[in-house]
C-alpha positions as CSV (number, residue, x, y, z in Angstrom):
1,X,86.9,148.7,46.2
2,X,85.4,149.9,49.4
3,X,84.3,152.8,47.3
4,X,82.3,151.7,45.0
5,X,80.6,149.2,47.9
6,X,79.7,152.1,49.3
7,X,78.0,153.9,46.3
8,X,76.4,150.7,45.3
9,X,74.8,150.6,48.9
10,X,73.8,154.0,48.5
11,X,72.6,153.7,45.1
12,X,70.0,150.7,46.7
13,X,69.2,152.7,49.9
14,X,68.2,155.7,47.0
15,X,65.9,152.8,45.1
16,X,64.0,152.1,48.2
17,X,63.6,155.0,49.2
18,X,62.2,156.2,46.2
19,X,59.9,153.1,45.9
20,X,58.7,154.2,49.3
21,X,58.2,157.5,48.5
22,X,55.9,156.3,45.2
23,X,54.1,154.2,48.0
24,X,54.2,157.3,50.9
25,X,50.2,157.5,50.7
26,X,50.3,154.4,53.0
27,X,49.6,155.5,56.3
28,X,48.8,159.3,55.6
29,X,45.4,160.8,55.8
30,X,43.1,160.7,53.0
31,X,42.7,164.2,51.3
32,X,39.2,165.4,51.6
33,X,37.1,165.4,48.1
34,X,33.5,166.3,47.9
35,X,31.3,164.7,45.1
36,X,27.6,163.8,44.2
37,X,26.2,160.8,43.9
38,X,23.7,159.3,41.0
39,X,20.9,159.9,43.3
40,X,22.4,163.7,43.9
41,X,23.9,163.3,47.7
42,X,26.7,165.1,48.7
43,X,29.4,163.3,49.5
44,X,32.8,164.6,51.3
45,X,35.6,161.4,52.0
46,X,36.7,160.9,54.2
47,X,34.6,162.8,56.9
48,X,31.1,161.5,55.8
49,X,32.8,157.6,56.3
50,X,34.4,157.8,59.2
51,X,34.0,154.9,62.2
52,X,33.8,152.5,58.7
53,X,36.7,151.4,56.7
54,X,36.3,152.5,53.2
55,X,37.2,151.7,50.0
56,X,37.8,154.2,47.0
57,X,38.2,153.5,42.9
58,X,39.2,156.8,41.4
59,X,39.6,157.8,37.9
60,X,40.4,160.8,35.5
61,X,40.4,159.9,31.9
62,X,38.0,157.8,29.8
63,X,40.2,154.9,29.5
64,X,40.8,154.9,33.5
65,X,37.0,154.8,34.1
66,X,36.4,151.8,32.1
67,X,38.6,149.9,34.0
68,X,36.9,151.2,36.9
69,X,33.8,150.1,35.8
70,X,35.1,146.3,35.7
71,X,35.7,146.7,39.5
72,X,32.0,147.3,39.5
73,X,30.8,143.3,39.8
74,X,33.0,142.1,41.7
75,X,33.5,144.9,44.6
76,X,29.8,144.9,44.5
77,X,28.7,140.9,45.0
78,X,32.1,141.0,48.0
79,X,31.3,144.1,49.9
80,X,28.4,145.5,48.9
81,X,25.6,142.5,48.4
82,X,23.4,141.5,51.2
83,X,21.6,138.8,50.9
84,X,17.7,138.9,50.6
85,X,17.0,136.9,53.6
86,X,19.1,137.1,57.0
87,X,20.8,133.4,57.3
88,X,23.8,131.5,58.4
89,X,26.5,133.8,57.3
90,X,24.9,137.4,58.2
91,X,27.8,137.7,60.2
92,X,30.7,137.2,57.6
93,X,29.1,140.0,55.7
94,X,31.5,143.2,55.5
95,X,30.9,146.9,56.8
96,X,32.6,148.8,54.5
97,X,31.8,151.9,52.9
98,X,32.5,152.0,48.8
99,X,33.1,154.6,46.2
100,X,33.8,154.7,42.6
101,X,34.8,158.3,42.2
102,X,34.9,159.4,38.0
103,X,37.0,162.8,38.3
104,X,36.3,165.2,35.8
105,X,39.1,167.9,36.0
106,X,40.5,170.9,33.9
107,X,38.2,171.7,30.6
108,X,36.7,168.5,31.0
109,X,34.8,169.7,34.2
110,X,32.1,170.8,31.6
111,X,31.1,166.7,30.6
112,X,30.1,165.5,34.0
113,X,26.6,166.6,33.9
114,X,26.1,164.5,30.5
115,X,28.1,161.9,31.8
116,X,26.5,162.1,35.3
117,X,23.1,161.7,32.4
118,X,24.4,158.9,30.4
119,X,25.4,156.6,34.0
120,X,22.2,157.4,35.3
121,X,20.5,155.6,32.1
122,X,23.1,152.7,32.0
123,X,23.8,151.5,35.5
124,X,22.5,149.1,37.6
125,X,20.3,151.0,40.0
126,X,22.1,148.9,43.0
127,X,25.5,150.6,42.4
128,X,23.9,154.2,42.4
129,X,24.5,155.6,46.0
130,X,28.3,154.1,45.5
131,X,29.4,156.4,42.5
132,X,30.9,159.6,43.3
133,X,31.5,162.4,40.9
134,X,33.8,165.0,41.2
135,X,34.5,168.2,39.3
136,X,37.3,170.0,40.3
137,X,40.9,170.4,40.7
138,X,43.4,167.3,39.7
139,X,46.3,168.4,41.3
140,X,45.9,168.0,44.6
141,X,45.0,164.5,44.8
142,X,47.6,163.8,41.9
143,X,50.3,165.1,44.4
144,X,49.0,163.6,47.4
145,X,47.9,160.3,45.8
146,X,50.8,160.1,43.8
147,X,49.0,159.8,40.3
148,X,51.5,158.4,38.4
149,X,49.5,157.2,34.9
150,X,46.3,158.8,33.6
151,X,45.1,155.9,31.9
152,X,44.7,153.2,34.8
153,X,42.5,153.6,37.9
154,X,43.7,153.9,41.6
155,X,42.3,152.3,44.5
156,X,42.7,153.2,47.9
157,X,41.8,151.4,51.5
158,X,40.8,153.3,54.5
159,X,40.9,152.5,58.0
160,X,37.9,154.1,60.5
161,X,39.7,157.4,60.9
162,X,40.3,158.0,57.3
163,X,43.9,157.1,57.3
164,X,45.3,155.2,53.5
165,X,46.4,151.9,54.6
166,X,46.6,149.9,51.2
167,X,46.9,151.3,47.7
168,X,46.6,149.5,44.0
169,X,45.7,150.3,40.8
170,X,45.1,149.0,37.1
171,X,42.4,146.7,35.9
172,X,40.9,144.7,38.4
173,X,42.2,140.8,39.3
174,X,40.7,138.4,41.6
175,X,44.3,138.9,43.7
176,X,43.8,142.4,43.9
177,X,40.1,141.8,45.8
178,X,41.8,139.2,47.8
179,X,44.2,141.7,49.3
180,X,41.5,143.9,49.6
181,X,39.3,141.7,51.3
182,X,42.1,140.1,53.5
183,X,42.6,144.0,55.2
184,X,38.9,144.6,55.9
185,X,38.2,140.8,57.3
């Protein structure tokens, strides 16, 4: 009896510690990627945004990046809106750095300049300086990220120093932001 107590305990103690290692991003530095902007800025995270925290939306496939783009609204009117005139709540405005990073990778590295065309002509000239494209390497970021799916986007939280300190992914819900927006109050 006490035998199989103790392989049951170890069998949990192994499923926590490989949910923590799915989750080990948490607390480590965020790898360094360089990308350009719509408005052709280069961009290397998470050097160019630190002293800020930072949010990041990255995805590499098609089916990924359009449910990256339906983080678009509501990341924008929370973290990214100010308001035309200064006024009451000025100071419950956040100071937060965003990016929606498309990845193009592997032979697909050859579409980003029409698709770097095509978002130019069909996005909202607000959200410009926070789209990042990148054309490179996958694997990297797939190990250190821990890129489990290729279809669903991944979204990372970083503190001033660059440093992960909250990870989701998939389509974007309001309890998602809320978390989010909880960390960077």
């Amino acid at each position: 009896m006490q035998k199989y107590i103790f392989t049951f305990g170890f069998a949990i103690t192994l499923l926590i510690l490989c949910y923590a290692t799915g989750q080990a991003q948490t607390g480590d530095q965020f790898p360094a990627i360089k990308g350009i902007t719509l408005e052709d800025k280069t961009v290397t995270l998470p050097d160019d945004t630190k002293g800020k925290f930072t949010l990041i939306g990255m995805a590499f496939s098609k089916k990924s990046e359009d449910e990256l783009n339906g983080w678009f609204g509501p990341v924008y009117n929370t973290f990214i809106n100010k308001p035309k005139k200064p006024g009451l709540f000025d100071s419950f405005m956040y100071d937060v750095n965003v990016y929606f990073i498309p990845m193009f990778t592997g032979v697909n590295t050859a579409a980003m300049g029409t698709a770097k065309k095509k978002a130019m002509k069909g996005t909202d000239p607000r959200l410009m300086p926070y789209i990042l494209f990148y054309k490179g390497d996958l694997k990297t970021y797939k190990e250190k990220l821990n890129f489990e799916k290729r279809d669903i986007p991944y979204f990372f939280v970083l503190d001033e120093k660059g440093k992960i300190i909250y990870t989701t992914s998939g389509e974007f819900t309001q309890e998602k932001l809320d978390e989010i927006e909880e960390l960077l109050e």
